[in-house]
DRENDO-1510 file (C-alpha; in Angstrom, 1 decimal, always signed):
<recs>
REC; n; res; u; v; w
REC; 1; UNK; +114.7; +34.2; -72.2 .
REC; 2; UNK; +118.0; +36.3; -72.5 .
REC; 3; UNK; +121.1; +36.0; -70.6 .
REC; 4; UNK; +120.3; +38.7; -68.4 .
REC; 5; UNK; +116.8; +37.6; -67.4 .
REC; 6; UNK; +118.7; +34.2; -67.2 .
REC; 7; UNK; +120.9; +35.5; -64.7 .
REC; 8; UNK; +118.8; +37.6; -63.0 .
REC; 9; UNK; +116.8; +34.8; -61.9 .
REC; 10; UNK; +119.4; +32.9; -61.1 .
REC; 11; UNK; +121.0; +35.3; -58.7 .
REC; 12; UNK; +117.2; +36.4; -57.4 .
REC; 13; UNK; +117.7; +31.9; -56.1 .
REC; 14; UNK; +121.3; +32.4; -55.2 .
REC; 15; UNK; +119.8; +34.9; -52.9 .
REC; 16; UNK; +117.6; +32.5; -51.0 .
REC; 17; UNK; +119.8; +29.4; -51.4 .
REC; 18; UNK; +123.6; +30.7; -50.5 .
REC; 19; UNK; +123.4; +30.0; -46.9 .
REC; 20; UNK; +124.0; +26.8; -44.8 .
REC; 21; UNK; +119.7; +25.3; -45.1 .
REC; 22; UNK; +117.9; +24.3; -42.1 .
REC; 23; UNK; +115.1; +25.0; -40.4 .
REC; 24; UNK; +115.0; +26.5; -36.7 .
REC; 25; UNK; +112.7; +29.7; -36.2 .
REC; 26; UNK; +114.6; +30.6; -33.3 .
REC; 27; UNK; +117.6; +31.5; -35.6 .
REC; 28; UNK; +118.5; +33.7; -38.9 .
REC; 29; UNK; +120.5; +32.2; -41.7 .
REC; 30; UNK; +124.0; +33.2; -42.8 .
REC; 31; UNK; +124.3; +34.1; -45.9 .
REC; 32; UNK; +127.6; +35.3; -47.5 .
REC; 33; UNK; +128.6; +38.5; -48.6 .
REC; 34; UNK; +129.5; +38.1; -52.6 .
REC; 35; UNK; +132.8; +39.5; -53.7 .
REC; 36; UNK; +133.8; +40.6; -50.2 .
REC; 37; UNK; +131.2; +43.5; -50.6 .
REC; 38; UNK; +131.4; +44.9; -54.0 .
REC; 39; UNK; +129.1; +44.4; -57.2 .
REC; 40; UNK; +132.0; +42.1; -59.1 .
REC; 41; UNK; +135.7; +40.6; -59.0 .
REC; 42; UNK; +138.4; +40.2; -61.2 .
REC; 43; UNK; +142.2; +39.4; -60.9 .
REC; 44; UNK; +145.0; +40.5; -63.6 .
REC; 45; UNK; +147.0; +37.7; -64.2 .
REC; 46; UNK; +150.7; +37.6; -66.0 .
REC; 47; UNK; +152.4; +35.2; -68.1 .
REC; 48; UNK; +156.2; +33.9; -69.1 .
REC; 49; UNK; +157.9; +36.5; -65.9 .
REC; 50; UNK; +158.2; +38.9; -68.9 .
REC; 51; UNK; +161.0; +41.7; -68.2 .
REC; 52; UNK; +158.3; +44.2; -69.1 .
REC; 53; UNK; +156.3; +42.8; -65.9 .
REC; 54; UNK; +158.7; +44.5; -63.5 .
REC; 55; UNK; +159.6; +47.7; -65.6 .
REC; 56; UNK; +156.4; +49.0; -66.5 .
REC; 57; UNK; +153.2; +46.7; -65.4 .
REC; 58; UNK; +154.6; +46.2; -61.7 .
REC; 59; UNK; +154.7; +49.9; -61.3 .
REC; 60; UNK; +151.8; +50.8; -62.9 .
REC; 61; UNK; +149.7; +48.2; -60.6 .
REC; 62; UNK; +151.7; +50.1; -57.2 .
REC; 63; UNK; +151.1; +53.1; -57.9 .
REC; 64; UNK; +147.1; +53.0; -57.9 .
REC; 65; UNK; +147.7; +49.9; -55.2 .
REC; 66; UNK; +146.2; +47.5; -57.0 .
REC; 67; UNK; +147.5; +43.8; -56.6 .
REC; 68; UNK; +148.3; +40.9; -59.8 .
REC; 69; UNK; +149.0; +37.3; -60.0 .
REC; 70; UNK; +152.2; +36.5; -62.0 .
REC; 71; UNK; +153.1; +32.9; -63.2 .
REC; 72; UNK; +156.1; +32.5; -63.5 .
REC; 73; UNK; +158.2; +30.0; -65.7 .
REC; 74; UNK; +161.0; +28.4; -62.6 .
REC; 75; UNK; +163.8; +28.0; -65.1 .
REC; 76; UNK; +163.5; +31.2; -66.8 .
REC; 77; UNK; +163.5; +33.4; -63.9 .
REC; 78; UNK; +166.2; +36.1; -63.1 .
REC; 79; UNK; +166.0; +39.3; -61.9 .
REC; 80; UNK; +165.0; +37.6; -58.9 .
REC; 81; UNK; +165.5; +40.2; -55.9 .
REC; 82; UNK; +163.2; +42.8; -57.7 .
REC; 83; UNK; +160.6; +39.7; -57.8 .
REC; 84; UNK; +160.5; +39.6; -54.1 .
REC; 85; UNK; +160.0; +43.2; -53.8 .
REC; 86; UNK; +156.6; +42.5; -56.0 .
REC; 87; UNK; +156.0; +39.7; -53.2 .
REC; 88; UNK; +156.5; +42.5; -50.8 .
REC; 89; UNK; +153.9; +44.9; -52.2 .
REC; 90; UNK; +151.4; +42.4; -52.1 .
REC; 91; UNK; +151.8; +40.8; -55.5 .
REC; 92; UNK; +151.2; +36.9; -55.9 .
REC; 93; UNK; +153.7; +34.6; -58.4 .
REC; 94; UNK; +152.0; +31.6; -59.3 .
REC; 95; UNK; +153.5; +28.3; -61.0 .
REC; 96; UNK; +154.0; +28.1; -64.7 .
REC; 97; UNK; +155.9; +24.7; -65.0 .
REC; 98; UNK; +159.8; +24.6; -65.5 .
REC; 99; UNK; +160.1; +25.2; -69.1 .
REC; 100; UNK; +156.7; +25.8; -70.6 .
REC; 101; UNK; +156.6; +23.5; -73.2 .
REC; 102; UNK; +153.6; +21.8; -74.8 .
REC; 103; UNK; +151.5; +19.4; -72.8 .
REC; 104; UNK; +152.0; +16.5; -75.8 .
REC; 105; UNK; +155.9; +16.7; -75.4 .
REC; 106; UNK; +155.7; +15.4; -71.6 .
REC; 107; UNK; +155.8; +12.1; -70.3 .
REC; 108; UNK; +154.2; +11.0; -66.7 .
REC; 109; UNK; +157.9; +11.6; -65.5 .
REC; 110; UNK; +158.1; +15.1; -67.3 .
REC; 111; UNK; +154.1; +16.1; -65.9 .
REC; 112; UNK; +155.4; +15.8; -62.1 .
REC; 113; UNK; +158.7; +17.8; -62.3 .
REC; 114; UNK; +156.9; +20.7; -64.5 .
REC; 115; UNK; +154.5; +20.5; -61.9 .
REC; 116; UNK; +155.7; +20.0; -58.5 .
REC; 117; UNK; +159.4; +20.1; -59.5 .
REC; 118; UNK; +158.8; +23.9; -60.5 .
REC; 119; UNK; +156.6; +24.7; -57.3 .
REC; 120; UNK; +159.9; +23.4; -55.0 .
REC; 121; UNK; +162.2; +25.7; -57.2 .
REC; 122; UNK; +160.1; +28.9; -57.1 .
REC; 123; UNK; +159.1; +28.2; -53.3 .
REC; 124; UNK; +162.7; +27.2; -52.6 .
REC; 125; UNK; +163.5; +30.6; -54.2 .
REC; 126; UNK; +161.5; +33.2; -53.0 .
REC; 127; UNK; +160.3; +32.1; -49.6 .
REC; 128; UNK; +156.7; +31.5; -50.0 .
REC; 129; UNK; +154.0; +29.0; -50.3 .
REC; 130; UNK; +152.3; +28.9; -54.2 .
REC; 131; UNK; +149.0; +28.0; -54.0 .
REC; 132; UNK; +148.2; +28.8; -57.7 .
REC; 133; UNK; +148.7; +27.3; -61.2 .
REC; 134; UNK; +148.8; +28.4; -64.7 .
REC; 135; UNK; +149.1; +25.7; -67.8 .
REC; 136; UNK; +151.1; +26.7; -70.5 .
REC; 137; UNK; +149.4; +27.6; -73.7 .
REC; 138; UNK; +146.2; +27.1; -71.7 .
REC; 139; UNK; +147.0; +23.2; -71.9 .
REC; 140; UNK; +144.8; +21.5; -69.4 .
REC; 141; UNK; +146.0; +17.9; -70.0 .
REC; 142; UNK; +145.0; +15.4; -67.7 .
REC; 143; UNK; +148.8; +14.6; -66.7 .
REC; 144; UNK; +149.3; +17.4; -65.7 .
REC; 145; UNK; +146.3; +18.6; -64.3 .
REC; 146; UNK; +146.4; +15.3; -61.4 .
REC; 147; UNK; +150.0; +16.8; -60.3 .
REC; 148; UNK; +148.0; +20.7; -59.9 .
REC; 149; UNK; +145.5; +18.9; -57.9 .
REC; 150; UNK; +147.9; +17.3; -55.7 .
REC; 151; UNK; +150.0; +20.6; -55.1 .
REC; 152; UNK; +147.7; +23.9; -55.5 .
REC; 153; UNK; +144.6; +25.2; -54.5 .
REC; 154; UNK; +142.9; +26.3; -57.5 .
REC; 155; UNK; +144.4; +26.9; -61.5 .
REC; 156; UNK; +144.0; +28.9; -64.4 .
REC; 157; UNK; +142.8; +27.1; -68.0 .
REC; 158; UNK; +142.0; +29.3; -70.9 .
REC; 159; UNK; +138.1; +29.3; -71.8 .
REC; 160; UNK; +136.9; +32.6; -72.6 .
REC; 161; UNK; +134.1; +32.8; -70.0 .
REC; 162; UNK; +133.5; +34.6; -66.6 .
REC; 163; UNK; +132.8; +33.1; -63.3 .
REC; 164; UNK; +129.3; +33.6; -61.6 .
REC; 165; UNK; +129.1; +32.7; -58.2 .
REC; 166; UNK; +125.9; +31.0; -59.1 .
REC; 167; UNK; +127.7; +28.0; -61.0 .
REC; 168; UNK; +127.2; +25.3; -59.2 .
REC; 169; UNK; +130.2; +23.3; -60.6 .
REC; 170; UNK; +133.1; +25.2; -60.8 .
REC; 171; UNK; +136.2; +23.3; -61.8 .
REC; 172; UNK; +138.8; +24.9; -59.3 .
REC; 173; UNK; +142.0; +23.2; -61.2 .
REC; 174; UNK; +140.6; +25.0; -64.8 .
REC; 175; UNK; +139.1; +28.4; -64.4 .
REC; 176; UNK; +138.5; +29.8; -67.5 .
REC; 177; UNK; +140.5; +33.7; -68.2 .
REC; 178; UNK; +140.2; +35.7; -71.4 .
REC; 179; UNK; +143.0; +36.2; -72.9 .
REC; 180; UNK; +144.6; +40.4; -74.1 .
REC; 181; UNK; +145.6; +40.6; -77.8 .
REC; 182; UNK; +147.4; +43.2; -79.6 .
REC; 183; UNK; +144.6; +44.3; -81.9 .
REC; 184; UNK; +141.9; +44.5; -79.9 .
REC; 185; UNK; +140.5; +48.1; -79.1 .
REC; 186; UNK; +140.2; +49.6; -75.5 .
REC; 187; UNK; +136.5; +49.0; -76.0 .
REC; 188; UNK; +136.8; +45.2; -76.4 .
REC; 189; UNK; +138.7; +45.5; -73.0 .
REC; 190; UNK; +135.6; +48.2; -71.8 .
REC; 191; UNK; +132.9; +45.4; -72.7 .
REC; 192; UNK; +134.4; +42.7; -70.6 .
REC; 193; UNK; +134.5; +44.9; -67.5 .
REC; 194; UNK; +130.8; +46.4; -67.9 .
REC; 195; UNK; +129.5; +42.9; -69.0 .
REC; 196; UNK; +131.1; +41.7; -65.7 .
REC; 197; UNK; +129.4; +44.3; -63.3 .
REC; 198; UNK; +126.0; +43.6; -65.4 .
REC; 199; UNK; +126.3; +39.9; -64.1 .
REC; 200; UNK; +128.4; +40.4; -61.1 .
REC; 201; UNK; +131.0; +37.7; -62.0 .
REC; 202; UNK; +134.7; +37.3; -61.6 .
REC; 203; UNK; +136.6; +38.4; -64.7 .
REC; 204; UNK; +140.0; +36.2; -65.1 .
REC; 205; UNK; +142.6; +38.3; -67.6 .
REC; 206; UNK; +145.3; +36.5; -68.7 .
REC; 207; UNK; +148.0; +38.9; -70.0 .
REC; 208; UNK; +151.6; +38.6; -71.4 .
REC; 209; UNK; +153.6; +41.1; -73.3 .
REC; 210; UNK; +153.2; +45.0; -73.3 .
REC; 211; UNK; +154.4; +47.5; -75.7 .
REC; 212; UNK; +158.2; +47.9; -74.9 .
REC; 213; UNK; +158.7; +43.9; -74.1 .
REC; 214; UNK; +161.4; +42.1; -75.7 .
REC; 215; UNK; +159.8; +38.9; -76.5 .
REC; 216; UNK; +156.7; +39.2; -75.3 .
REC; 217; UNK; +153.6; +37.3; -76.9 .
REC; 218; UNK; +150.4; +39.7; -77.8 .
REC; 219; UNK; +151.7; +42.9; -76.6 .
REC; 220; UNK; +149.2; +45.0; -75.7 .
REC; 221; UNK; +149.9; +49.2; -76.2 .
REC; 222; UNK; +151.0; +50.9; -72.9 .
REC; 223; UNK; +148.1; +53.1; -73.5 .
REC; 224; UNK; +145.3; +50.5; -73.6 .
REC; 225; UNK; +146.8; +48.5; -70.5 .
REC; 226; UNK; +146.8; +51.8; -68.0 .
REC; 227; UNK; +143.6; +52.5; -69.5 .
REC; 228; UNK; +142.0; +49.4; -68.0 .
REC; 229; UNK; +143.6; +50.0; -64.8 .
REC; 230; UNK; +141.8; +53.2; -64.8 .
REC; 231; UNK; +138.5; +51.9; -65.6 .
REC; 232; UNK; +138.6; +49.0; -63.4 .
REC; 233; UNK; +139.3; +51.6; -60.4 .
REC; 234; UNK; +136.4; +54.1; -61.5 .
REC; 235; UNK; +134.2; +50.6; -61.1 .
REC; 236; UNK; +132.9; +49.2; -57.7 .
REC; 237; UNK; +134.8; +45.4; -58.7 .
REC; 238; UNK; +136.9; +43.7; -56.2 .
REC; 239; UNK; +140.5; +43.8; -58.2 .
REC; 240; UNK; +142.1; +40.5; -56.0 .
REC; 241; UNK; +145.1; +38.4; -57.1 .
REC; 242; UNK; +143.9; +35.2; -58.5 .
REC; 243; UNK; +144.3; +32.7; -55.6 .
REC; 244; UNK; +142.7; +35.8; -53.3 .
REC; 245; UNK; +139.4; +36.1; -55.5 .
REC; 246; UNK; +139.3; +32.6; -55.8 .
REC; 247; UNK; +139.8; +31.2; -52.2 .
REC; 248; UNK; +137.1; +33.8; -51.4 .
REC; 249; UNK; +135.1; +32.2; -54.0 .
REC; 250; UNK; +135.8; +28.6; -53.1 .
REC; 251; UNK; +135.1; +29.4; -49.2 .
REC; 252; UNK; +131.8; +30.6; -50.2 .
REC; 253; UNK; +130.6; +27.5; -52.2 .
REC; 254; UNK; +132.1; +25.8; -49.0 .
REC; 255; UNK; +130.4; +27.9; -46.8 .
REC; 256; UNK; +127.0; +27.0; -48.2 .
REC; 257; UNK; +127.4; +23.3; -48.1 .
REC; 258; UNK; +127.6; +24.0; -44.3 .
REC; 259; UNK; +125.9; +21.7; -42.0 .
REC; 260; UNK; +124.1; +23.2; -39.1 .
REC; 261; UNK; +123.7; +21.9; -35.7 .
REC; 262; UNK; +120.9; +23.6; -33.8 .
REC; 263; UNK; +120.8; +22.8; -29.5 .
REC; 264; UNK; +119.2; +24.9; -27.4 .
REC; 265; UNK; +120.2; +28.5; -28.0 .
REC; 266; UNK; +122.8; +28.0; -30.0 .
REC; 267; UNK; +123.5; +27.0; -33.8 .
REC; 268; UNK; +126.7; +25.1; -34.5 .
REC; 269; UNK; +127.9; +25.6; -38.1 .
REC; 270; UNK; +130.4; +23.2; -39.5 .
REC; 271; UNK; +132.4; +23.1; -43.2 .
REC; 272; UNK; +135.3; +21.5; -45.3 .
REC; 273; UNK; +138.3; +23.4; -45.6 .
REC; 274; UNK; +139.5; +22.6; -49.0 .
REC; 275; UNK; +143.0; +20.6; -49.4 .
REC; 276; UNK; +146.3; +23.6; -49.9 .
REC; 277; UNK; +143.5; +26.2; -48.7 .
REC; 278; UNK; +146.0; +29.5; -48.1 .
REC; 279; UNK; +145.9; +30.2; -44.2 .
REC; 280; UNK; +143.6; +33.4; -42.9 .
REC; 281; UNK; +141.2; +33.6; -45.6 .
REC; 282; UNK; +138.5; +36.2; -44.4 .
REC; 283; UNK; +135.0; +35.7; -45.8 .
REC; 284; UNK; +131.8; +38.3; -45.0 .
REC; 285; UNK; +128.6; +36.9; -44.1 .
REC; 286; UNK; +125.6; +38.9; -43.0 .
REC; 287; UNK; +122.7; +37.2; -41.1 .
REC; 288; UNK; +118.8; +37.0; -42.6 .
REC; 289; UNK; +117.0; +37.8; -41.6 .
REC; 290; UNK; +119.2; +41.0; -39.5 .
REC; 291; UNK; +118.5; +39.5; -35.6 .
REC; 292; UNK; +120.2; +42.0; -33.4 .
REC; 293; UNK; +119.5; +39.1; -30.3 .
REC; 294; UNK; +121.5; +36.5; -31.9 .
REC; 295; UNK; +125.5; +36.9; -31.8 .
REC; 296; UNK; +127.8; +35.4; -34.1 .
REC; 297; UNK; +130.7; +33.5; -31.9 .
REC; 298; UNK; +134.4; +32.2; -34.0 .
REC; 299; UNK; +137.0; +30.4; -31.8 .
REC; 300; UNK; +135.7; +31.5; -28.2 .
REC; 301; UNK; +135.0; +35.3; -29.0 .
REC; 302; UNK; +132.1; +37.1; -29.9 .
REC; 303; UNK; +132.3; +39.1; -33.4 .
REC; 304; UNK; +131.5; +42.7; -34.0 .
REC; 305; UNK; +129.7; +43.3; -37.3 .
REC; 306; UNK; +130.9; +46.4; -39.3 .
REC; 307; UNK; +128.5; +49.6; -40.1 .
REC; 308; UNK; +126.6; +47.4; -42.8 .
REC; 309; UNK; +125.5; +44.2; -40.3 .
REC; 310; UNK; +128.3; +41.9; -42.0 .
REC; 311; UNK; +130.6; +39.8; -40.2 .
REC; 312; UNK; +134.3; +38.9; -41.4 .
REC; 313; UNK; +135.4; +35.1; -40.4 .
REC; 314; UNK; +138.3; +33.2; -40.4 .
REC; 315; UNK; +136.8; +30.4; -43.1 .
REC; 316; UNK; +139.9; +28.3; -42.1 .
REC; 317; UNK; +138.9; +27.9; -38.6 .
REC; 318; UNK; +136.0; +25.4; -39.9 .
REC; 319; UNK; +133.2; +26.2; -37.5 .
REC; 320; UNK; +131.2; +29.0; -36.4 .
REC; 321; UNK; +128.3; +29.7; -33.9 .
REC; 322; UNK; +124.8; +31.7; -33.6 .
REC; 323; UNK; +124.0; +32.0; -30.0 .
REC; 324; UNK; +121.2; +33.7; -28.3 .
</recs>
């Protein structure tokens, strides 16, 4: 068997098994809605707050309005007001430690303030919460990693693999990310995106320099990078910063774990809100069967679907209900 038959079957089971289980004939299941409605996901990410990031990528991202994650090293940092006009337009900075140096260098001492001393500085800074986490040179050391798990909601390790919603054990604090280099062609770049709308995954990139950067590592030609920006938009994939994709991600997983509560006419659906969650995270879920005499109910009101049947929630409210 193949990867694709592999995954074909795998998603024909996600199908049936990625909503809350119980059985009441009385009521559909929820299922959710993968990749907030379109065939895949993936999330540009930036390293080292590279100069070239706010002259060139940072304007090529606004003007087809698509958003980036940017991690961003807290004692290397200037040019800091044109920063928070990127926070304004809807871009996410993430935490790249203090100094990026080598997880082998640090002692327990050093693996807190690279960690949680650079998340005070940048939040201090610019104003708002970091819920993500980048490890230098793609270091996922196991100092360093218990201070991401005490301070951000998910983090970004360097394996050179996709995400499929159908893993079942997805290490939030170590996604994997493949990783731009200066000699590869635009179809390298082309293969990643068509291999992740074959499989419907979430594609992590992790890119540093681009032609035109001072010091940037790998840089990438200008040509090439708008070129994937262009494809990516001719594609039906979710483009999302990285904490965006994956708190939709981990809300699903949480979403199916739900327990259900069925009394009377009504079916009480309860879930875990994971630890630094980001607040107002909105996750689609469709009922099925479609039951046009059951209503979906979130914090006292009853929810409109939208043309297709789905319904957005608030996943941070914790609790939902299917009434008759």
């Amino acid at each position: 068997m193949n990867r694709y038959h592999f995954r074909f079957l795998m998603l024909i089971a996600f199908t049936f098994l990625s909503s809350a289980v119980y059985s009441d004939a009385n009521f559909s299941q929820l299922k959710v809605v993968p990749w907030n409605g379109h065939r895949a996901a993936t999330s540009l990410t930036f390293d080292d707050n590279d100069p070239i990031h706010l002259d060139l990528v940072i304007p090529e991202l606004n003007r087809r309005q698509l958003h980036a994650t940017f991690f961003i090293i807290a004692n290397k940092v200037d040019r800091k007001d044109e920063w928070r006009q990127a926070i304004k337009a809807g871009h996410e900075i993430g935490n790249h430690t203090l100094d990026h140096v080598h997880a082998n260098t640090l002692s327990p001492k050093d693996e807190n303030a690279q960690v949680v001393g650079a998340q005070n500085v940048l939040q201090k800074e610019f104003g708002v919460p970091l819920y993500s986490f980048a490890y230098p040179f793609s270091e996922a050391s196991p100092g360093l990693k218990y201070w991401v798990e005490k301070t951000s909601f998910i983090a970004r390790g360097g394996a050179p693999e996709m995400v499929s919603p159908q893993d079942k054990a997805i290490d939030w604090f170590n996604i994997p990310a493949k990783v731009t280099m200066s000699n590869y062609p635009f179809e390298t770049y082309q293969g990643w995106i068509d291999e992740d709308l074959q499989y419907g995954d979430w594609l992590v990139w992790m890119i540093h320099g681009i032609e035109g950067t001072p010091w940037g590592w790998q840089p990438i030609p200008k040509k090439i990078f708008t070129q994937i920006l262009d494809y990516l938009q001719s594609k039906d994939i979710w483009v999302g910063t990285f904490t965006e994709v994956g708190s939709y991600l981990r809300a699903s997983k949480s979403f199916e774990a739900a327990t259900v509560k069925v009394s009377g006419a009504e079916a009480l659906y309860t879930w875990v809100v994971p630890d630094h969650c980001p607040p107002n995270v909105m996750l689609k879920v469709t009922p099925n069967p479609v039951d046009g005499s059951v209503g979906v109910w979130q914090n006292g009101q009853k929810l409109v679907p939208d043309a297709k049947g789905n319904y957005t929630i608030l996943f941070n409210q914790g609790q939902l209900s299917l009434r008759h």
